[in-house]
CHARMM internal coordinates of N, CA and C (Angstrom, degrees):
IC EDIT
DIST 1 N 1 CA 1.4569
DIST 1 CA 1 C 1.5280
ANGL 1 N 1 CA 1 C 109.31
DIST 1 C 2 N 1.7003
ANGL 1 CA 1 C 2 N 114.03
DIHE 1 N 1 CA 1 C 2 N 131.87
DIST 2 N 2 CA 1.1030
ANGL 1 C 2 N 2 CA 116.38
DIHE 1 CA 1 C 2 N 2 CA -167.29
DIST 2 CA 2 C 1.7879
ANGL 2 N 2 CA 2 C 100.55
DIHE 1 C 2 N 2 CA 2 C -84.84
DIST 2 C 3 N 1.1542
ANGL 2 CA 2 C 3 N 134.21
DIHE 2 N 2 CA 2 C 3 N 127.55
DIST 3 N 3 CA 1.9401
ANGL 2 C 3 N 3 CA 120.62
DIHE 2 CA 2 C 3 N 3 CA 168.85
DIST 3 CA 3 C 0.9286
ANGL 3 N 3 CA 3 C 113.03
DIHE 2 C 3 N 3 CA 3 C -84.79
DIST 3 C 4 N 1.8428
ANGL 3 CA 3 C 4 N 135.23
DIHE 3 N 3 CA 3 C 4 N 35.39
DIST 4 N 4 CA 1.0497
ANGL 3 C 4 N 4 CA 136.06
DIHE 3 CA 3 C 4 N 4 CA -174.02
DIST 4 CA 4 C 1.2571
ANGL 4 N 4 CA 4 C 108.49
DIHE 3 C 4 N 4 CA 4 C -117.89
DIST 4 C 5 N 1.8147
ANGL 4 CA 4 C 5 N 113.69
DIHE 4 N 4 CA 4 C 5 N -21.45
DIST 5 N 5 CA 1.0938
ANGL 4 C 5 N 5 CA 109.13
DIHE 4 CA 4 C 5 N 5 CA -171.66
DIST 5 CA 5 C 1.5264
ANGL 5 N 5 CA 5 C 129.00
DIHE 4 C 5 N 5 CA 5 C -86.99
DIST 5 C 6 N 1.6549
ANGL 5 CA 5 C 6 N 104.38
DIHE 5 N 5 CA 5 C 6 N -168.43
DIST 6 N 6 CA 1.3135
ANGL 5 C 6 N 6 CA 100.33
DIHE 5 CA 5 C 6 N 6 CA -164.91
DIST 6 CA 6 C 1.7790
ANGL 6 N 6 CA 6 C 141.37
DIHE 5 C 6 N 6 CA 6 C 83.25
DIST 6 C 7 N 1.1629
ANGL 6 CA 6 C 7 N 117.26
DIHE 6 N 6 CA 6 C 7 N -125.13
DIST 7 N 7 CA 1.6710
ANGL 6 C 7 N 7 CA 109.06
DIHE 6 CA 6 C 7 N 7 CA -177.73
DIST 7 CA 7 C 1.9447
ANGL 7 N 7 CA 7 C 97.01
DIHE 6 C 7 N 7 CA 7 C -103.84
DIST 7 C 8 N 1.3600
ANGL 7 CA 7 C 8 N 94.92
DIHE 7 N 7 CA 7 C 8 N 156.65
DIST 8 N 8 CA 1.4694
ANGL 7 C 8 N 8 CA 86.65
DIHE 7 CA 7 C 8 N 8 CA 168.27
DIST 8 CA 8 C 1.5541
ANGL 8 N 8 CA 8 C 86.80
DIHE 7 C 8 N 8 CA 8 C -142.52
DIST 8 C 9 N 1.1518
ANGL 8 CA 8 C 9 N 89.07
DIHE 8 N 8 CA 8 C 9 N 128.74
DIST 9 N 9 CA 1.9212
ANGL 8 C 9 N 9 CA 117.32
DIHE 8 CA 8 C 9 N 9 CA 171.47
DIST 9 CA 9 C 1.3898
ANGL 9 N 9 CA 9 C 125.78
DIHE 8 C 9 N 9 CA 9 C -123.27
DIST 9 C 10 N 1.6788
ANGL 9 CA 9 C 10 N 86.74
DIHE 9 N 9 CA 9 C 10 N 127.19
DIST 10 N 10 CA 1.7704
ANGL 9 C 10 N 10 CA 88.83
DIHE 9 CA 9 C 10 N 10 CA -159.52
DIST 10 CA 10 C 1.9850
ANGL 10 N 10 CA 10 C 90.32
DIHE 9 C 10 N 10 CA 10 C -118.92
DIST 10 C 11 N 1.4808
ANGL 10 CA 10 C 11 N 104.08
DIHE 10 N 10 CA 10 C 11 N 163.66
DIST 11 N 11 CA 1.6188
ANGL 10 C 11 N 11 CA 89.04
DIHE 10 CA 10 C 11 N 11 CA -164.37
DIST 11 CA 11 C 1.7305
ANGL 11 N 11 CA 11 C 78.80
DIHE 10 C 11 N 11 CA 11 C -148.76
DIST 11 C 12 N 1.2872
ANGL 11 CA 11 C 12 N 102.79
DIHE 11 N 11 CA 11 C 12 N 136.27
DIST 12 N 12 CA 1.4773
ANGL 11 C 12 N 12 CA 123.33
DIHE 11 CA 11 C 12 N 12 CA -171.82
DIST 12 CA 12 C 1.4287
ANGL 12 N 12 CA 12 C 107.71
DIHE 11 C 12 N 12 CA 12 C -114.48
DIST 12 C 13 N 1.9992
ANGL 12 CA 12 C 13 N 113.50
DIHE 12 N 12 CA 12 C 13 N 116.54
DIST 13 N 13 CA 1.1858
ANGL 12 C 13 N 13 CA 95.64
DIHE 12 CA 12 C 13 N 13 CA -162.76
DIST 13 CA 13 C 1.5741
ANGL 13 N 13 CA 13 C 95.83
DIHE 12 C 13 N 13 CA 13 C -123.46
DIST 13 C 14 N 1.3617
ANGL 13 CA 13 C 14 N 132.15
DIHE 13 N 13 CA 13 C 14 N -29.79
DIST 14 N 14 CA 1.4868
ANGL 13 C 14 N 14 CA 137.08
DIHE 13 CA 13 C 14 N 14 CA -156.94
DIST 14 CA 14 C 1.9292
ANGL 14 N 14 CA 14 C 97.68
DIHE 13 C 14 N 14 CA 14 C -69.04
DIST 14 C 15 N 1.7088
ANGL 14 CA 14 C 15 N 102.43
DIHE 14 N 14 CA 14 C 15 N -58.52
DIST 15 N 15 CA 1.3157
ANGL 14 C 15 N 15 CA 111.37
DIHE 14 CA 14 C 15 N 15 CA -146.22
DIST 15 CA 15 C 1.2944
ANGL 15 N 15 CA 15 C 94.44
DIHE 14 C 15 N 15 CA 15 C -157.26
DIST 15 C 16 N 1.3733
ANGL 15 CA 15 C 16 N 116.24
DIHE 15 N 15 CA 15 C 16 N 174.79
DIST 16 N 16 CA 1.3949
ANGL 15 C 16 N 16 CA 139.13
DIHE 15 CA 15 C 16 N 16 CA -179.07
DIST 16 CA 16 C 1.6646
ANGL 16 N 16 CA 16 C 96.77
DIHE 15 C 16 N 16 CA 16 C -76.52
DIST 16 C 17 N 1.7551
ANGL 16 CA 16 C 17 N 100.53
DIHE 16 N 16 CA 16 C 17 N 139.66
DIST 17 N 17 CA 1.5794
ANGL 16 C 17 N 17 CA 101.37
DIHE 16 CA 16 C 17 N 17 CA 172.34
DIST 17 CA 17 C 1.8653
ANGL 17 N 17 CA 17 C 93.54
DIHE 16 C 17 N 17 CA 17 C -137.10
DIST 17 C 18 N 1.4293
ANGL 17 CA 17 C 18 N 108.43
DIHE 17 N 17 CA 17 C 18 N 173.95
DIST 18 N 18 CA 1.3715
ANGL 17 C 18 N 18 CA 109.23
DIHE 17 CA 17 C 18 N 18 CA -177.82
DIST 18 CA 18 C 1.5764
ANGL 18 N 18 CA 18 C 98.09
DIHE 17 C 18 N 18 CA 18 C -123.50
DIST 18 C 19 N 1.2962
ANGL 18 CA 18 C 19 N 98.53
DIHE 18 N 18 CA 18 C 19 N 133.48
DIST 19 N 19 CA 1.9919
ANGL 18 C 19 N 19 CA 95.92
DIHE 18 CA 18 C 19 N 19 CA -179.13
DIST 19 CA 19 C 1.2159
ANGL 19 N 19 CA 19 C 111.90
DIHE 18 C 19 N 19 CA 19 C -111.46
DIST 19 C 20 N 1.3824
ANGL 19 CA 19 C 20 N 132.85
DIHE 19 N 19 CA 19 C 20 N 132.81
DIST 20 N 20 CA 1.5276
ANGL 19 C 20 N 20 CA 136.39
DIHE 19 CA 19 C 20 N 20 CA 178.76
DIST 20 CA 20 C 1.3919
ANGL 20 N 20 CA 20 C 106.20
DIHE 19 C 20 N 20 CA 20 C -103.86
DIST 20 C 21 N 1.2902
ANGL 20 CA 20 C 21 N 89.37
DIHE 20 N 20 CA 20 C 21 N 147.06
DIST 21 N 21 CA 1.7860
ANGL 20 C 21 N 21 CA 103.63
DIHE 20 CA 20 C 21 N 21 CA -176.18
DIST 21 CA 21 C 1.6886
ANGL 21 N 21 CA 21 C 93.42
DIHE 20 C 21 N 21 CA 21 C -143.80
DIST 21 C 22 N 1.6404
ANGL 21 CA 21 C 22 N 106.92
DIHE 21 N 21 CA 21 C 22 N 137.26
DIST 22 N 22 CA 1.1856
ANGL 21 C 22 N 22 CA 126.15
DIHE 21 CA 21 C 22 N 22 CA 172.70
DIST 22 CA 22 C 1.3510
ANGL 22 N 22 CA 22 C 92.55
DIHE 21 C 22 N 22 CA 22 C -144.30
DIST 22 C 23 N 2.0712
ANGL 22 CA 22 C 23 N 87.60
DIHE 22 N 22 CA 22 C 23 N 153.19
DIST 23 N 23 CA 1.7050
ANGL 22 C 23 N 23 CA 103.98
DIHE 22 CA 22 C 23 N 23 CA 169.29
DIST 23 CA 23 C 1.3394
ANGL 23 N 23 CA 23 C 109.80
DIHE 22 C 23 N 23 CA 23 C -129.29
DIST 23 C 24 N 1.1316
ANGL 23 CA 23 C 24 N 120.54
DIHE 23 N 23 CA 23 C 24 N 122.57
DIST 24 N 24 CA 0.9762
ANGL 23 C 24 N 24 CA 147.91
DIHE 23 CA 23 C 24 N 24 CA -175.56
DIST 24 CA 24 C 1.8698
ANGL 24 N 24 CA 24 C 111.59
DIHE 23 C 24 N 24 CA 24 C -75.74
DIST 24 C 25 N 1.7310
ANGL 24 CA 24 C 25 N 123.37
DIHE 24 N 24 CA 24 C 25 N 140.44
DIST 25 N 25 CA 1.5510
ANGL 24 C 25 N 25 CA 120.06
DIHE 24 CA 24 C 25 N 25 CA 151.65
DIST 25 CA 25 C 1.6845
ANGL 25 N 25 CA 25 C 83.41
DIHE 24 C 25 N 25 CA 25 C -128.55
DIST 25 C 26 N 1.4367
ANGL 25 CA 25 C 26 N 93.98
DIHE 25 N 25 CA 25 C 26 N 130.04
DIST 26 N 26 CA 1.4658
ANGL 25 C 26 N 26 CA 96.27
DIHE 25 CA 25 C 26 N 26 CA -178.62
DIST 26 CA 26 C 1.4439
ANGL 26 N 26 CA 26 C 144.80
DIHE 25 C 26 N 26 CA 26 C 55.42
DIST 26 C 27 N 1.5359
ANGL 26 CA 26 C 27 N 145.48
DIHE 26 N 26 CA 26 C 27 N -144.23
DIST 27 N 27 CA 1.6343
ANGL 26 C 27 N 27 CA 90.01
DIHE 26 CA 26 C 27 N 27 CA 137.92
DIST 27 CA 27 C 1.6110
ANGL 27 N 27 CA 27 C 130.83
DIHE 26 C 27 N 27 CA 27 C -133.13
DIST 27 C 28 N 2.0537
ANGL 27 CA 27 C 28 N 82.12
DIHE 27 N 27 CA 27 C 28 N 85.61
DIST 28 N 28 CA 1.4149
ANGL 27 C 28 N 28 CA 92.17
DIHE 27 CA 27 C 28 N 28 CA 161.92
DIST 28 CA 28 C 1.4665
ANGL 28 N 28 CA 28 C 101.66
DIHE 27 C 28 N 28 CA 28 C -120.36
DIST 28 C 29 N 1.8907
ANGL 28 CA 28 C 29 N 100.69
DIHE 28 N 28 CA 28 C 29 N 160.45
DIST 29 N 29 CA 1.8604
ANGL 28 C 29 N 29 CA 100.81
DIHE 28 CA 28 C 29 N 29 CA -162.84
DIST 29 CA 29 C 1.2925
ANGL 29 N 29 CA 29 C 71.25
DIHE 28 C 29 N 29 CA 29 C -110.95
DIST 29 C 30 N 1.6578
ANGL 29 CA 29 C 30 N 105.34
DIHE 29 N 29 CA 29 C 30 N 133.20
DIST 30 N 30 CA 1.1159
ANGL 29 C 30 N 30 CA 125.25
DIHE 29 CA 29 C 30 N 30 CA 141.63
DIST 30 CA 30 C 1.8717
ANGL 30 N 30 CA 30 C 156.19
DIHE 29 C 30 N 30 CA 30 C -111.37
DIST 30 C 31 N 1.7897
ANGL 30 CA 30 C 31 N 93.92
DIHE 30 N 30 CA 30 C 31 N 16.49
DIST 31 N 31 CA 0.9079
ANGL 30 C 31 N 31 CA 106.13
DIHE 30 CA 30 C 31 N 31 CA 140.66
DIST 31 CA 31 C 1.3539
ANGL 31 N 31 CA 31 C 107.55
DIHE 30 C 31 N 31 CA 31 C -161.18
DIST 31 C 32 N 1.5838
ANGL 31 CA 31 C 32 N 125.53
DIHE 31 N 31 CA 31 C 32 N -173.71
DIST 32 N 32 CA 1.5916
ANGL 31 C 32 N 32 CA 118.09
DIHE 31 CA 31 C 32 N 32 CA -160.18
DIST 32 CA 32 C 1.5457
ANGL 32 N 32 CA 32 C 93.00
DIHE 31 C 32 N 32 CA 32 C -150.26
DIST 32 C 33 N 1.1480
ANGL 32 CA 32 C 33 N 165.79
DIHE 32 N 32 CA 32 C 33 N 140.42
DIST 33 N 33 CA 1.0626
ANGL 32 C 33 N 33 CA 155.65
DIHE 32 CA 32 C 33 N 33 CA -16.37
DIST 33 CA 33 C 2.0153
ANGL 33 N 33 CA 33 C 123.93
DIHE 32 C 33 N 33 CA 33 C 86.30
DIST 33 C 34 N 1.5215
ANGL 33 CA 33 C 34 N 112.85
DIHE 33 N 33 CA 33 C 34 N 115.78
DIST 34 N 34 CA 1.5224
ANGL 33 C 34 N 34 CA 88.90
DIHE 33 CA 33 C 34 N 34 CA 159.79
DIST 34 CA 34 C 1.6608
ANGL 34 N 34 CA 34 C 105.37
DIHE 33 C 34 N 34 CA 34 C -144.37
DIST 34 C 35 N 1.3048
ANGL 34 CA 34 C 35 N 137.03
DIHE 34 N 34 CA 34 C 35 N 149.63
DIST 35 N 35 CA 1.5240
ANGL 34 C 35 N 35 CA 121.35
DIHE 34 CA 34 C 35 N 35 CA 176.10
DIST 35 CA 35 C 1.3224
ANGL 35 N 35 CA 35 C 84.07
DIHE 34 C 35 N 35 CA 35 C -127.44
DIST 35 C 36 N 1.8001
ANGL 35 CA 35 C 36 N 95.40
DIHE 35 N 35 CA 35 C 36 N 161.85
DIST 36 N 36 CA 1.9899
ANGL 35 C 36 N 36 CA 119.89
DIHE 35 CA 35 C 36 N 36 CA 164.45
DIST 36 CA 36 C 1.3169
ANGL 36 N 36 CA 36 C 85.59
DIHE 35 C 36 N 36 CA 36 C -70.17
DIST 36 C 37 N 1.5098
ANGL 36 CA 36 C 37 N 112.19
DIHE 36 N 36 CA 36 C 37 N 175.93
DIST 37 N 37 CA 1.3716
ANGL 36 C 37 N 37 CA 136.66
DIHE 36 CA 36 C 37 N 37 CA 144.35
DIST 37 CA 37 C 1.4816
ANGL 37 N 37 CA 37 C 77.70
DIHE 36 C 37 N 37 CA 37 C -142.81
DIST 37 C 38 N 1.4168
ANGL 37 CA 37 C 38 N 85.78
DIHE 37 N 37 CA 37 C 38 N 129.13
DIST 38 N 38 CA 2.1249
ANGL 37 C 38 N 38 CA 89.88
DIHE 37 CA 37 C 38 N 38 CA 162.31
DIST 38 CA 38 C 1.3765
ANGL 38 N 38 CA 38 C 99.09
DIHE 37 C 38 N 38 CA 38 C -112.50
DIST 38 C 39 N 1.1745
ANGL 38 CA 38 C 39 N 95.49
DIHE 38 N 38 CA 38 C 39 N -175.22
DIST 39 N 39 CA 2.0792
ANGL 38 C 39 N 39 CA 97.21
DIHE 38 CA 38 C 39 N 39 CA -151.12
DIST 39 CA 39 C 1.6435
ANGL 39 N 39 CA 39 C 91.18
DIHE 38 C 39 N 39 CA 39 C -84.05
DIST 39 C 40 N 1.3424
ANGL 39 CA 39 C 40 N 105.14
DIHE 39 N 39 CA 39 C 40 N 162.86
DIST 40 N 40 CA 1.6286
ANGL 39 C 40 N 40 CA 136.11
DIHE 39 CA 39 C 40 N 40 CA -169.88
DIST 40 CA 40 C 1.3283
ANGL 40 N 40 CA 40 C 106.46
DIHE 39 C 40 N 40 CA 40 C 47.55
DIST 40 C 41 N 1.9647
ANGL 40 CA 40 C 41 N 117.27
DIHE 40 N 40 CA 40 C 41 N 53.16
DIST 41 N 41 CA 1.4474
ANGL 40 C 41 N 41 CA 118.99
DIHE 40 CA 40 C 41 N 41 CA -179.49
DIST 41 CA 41 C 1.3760
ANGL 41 N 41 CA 41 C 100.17
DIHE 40 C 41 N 41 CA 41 C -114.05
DIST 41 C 42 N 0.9396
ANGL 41 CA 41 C 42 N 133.03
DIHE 41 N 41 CA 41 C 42 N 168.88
DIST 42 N 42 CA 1.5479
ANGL 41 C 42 N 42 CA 141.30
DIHE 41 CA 41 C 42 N 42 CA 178.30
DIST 42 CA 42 C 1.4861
ANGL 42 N 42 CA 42 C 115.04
DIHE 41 C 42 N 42 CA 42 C -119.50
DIST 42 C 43 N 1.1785
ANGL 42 CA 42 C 43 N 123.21
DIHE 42 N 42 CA 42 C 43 N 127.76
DIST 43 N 43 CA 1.3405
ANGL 42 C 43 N 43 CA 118.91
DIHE 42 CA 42 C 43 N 43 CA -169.61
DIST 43 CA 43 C 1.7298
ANGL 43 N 43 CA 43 C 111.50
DIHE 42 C 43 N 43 CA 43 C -128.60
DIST 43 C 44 N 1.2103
ANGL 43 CA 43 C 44 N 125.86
DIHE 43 N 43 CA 43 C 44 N 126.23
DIST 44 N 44 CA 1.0345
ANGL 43 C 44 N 44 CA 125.55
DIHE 43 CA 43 C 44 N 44 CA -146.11
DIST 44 CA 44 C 1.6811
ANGL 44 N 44 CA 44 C 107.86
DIHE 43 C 44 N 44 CA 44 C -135.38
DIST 44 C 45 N 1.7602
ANGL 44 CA 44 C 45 N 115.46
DIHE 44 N 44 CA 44 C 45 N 105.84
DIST 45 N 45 CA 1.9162
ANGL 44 C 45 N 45 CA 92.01
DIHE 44 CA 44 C 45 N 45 CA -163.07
DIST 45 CA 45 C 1.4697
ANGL 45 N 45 CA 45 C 83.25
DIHE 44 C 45 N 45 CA 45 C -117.15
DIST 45 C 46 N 1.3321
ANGL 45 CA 45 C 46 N 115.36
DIHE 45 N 45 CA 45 C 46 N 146.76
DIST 46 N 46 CA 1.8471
ANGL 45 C 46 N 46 CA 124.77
DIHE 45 CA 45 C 46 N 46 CA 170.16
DIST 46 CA 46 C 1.2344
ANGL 46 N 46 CA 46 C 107.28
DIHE 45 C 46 N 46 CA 46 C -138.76
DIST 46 C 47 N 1.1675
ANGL 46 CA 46 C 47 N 122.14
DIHE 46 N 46 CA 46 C 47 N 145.90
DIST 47 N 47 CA 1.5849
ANGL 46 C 47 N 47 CA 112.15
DIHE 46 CA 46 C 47 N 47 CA 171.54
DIST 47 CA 47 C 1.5349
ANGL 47 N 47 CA 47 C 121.06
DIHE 46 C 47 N 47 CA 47 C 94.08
DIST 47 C 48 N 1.3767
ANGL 47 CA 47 C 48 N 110.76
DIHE 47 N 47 CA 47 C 48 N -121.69
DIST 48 N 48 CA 1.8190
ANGL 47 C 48 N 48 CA 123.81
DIHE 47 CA 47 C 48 N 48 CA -162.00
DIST 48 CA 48 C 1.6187
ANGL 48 N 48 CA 48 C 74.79
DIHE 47 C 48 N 48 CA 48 C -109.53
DIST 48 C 49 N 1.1149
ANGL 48 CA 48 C 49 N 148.30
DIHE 48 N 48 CA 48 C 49 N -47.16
DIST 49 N 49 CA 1.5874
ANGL 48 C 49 N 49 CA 136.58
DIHE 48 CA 48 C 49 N 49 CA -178.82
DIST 49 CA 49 C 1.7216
ANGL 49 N 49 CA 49 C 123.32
DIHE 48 C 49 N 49 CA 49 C -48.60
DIST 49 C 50 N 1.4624
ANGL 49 CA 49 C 50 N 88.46
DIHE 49 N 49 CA 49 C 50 N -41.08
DIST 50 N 50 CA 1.7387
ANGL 49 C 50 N 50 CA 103.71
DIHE 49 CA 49 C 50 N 50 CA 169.96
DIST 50 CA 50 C 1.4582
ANGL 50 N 50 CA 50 C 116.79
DIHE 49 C 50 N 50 CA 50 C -59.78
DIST 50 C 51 N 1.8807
ANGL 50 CA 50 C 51 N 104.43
DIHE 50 N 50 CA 50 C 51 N -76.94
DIST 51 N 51 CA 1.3365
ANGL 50 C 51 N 51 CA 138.22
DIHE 50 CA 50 C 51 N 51 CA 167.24
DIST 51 CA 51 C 1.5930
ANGL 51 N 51 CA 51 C 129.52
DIHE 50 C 51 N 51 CA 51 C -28.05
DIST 51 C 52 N 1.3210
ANGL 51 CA 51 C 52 N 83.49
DIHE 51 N 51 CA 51 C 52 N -52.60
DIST 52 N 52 CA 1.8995
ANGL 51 C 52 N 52 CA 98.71
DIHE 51 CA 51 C 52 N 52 CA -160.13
DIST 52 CA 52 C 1.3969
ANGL 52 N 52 CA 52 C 99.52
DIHE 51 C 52 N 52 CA 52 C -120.06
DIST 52 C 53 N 1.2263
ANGL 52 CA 52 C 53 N 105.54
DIHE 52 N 52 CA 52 C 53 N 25.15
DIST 53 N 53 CA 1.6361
ANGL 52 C 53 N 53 CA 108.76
DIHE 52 CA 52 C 53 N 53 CA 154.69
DIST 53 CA 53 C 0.9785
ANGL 53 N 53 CA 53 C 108.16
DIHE 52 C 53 N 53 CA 53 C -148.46
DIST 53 C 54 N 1.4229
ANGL 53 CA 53 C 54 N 118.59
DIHE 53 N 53 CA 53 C 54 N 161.83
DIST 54 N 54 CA 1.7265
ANGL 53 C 54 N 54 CA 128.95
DIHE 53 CA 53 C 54 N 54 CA 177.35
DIST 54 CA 54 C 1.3900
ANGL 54 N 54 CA 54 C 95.40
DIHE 53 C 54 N 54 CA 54 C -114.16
DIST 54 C 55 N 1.4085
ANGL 54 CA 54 C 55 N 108.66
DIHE 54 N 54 CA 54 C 55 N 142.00
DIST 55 N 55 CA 1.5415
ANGL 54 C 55 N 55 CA 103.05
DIHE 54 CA 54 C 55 N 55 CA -163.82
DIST 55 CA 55 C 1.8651
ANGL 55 N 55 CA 55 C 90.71
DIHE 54 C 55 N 55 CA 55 C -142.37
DIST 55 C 56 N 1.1614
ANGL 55 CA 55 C 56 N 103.48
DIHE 55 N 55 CA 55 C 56 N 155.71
DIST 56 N 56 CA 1.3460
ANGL 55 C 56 N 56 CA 108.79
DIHE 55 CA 55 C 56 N 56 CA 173.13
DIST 56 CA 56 C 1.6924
ANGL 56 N 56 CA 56 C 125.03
DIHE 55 C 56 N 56 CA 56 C 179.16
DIST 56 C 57 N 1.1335
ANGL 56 CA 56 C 57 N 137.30
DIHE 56 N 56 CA 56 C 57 N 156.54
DIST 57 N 57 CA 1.4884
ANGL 56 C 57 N 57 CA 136.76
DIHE 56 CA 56 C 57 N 57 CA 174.21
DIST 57 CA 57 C 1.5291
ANGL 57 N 57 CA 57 C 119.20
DIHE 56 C 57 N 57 CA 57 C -76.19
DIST 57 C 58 N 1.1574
ANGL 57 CA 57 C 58 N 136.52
DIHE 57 N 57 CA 57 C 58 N 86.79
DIST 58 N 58 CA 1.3256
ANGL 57 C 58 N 58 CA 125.40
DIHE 57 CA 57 C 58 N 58 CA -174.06
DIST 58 CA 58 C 1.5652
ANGL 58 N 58 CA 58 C 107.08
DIHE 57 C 58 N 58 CA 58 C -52.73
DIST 58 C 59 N 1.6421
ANGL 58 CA 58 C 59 N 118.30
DIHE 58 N 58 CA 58 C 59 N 150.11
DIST 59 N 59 CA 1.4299
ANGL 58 C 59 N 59 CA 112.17
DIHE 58 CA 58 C 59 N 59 CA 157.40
DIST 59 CA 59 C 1.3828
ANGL 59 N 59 CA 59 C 141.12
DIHE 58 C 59 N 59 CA 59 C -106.11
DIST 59 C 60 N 1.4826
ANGL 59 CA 59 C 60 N 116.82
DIHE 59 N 59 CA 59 C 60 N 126.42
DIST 60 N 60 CA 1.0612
ANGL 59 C 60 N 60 CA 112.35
DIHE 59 CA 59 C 60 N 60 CA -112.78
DIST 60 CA 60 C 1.6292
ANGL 60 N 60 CA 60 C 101.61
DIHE 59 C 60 N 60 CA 60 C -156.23
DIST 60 C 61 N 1.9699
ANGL 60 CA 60 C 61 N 145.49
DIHE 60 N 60 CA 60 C 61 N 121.70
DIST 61 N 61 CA 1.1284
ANGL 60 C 61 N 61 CA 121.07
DIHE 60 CA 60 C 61 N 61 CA -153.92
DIST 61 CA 61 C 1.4870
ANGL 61 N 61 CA 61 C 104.10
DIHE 60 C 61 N 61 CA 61 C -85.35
DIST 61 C 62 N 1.7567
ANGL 61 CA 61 C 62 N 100.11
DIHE 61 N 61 CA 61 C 62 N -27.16
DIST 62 N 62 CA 1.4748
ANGL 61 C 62 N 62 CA 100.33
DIHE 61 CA 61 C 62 N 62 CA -176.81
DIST 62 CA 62 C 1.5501
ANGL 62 N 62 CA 62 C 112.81
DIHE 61 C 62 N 62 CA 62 C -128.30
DIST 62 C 63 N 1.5104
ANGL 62 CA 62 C 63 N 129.51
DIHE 62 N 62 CA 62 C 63 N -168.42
DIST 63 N 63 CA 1.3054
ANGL 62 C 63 N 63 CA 123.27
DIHE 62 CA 62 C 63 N 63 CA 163.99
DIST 63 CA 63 C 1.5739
ANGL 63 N 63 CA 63 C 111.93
DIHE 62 C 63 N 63 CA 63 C -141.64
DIST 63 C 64 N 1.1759
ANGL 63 CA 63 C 64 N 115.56
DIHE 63 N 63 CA 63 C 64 N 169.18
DIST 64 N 64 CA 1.3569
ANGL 63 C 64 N 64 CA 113.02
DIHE 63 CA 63 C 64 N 64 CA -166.63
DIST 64 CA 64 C 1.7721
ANGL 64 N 64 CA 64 C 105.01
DIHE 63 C 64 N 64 CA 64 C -118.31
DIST 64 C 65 N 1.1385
ANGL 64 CA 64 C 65 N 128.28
DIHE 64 N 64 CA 64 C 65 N 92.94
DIST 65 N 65 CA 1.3430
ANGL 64 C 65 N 65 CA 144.17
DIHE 64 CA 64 C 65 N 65 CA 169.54
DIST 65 CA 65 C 1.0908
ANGL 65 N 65 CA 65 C 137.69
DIHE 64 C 65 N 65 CA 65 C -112.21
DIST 65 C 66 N 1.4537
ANGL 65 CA 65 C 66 N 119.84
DIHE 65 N 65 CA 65 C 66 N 132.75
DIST 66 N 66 CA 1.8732
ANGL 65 C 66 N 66 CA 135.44
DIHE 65 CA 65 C 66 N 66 CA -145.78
DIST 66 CA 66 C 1.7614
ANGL 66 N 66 CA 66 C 89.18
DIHE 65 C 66 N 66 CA 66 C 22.87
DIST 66 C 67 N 1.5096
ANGL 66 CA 66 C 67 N 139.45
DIHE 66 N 66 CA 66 C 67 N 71.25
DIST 67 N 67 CA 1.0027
ANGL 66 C 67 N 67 CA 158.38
DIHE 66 CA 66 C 67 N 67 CA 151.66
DIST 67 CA 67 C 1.5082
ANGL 67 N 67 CA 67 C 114.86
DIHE 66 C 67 N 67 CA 67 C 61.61
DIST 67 C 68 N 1.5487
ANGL 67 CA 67 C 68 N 128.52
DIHE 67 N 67 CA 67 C 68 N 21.36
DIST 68 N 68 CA 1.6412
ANGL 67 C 68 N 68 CA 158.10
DIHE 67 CA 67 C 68 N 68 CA 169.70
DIST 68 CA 68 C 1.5225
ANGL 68 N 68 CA 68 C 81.64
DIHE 67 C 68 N 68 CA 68 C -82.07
DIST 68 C 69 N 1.5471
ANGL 68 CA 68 C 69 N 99.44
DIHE 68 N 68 CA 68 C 69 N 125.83
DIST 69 N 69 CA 1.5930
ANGL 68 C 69 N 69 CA 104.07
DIHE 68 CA 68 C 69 N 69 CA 122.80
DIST 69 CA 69 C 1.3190
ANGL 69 N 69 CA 69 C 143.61
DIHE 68 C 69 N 69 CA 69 C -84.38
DIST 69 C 70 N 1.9726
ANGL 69 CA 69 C 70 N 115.59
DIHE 69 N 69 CA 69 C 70 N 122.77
DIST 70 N 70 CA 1.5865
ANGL 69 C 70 N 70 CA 97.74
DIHE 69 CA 69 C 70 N 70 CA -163.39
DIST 70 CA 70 C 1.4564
ANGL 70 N 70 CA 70 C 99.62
DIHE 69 C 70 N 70 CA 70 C -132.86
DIST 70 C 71 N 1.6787
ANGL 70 CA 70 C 71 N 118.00
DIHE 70 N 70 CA 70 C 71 N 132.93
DIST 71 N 71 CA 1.0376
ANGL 70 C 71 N 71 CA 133.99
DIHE 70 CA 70 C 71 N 71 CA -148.96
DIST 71 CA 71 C 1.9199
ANGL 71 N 71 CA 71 C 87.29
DIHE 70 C 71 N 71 CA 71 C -76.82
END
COOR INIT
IC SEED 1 N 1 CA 1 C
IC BUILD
């Protein structure tokens, strides 16, 4: 039994973070993806969202949202 599988739920509690998602054929990215999570959001990936994307938090001092930079 793999303990990886299934849903992976990530829960944002301090502050707003920005999550990137790319999909990959091989390794070229062919498309790129980014959403807010603002803080106390729940984020929930199953499926082709989990799988068929590579997803991750860049690190990062600030972010760039509705075109604000916010620390």
């Amino acid at each position: 039994m793999w303990i990886f599988a299934g849903s992976l739920i990530s829960l944002t509690l301090g502050g707003h973070t920005v999550m990137e998602f790319r999909k990959q054929e091989g390794r070229v990215v062919t498309e790129r993806r980014a959403i807010v999570l603002p803080r106390r959001s729940l984020l929930v990936l199953a499926g082709a969202s989990r799988y068929a994307w590579k997803h991750y938090i860049p690190i990062r001092k600030n972010d760039c949202i509705d075109g604000k930079m916010v620390p």
